[in-house]
N, C-alpha and C positions, 0 to 999 in steps of 0.2 A: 950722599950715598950712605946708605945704612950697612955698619960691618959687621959681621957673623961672631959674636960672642959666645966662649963655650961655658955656659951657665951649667953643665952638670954637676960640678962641683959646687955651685953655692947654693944649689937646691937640694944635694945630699947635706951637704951642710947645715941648713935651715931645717930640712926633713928631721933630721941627727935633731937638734937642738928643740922642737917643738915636740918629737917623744921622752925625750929625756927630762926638760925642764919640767913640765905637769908631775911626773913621777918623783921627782927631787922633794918640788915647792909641796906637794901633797900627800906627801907621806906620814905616817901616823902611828904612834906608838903601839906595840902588839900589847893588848890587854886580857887576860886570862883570869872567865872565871870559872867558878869549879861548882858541879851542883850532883845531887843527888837525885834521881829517879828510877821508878819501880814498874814495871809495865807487864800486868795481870793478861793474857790473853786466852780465846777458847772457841775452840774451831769443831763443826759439825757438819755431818752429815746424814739427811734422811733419804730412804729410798722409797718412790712410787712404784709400785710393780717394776717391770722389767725397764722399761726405758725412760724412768725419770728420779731425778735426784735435787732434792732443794739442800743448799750447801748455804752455811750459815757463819758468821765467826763475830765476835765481840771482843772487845780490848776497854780496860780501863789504865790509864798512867797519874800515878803522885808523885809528890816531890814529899822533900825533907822527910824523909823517913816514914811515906805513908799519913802525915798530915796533911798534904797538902792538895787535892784533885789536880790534875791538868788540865786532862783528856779523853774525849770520850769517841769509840768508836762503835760504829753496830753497822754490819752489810749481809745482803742476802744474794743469793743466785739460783736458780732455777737451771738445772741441765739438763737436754735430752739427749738418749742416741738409740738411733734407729737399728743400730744393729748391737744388741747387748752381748 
């Protein structure tokens, strides 16, 4: 005959022990570095007669002081509205 063992406890247990241990064993020193960037941006609007607008904007980012490029951005959109 098989007896009703109350296992809740050693599967909070084990539960307890298998988030904890990973976060212990894996843990890892905070390392901080420190940097300089400059980020140029330039945002537009043109309007079509009454119901349309192309809207524009560009971004450039450097580093160390304007030596260094990052990144480059460039997007466009088209709006309409029907009722201006």
């Amino acid at each position: 005959m098989i007896k009703n063992i109350d296992l809740g406890w050693a599967l909070k247990g084990v539960l307890l022990l298998c988030i904890l241990c990973p976060t212990v064993l894996l843990a890892q020193q905070k390392i901080i570095t420190r940097g300089n960037q400059q980020w140029i941006q330039y945002y537009n609007q043109i309007r079509f007669g009454e119901h349309g607008i192309l809207v524009t904007d560009g971004g450039f980012r450097m580093m160390d002081g304007f030596g260094e490029p990052s990144q480059y951005i460039l997007r466009a959109g088209v709006v309409y509205s029907r009722h201006p």
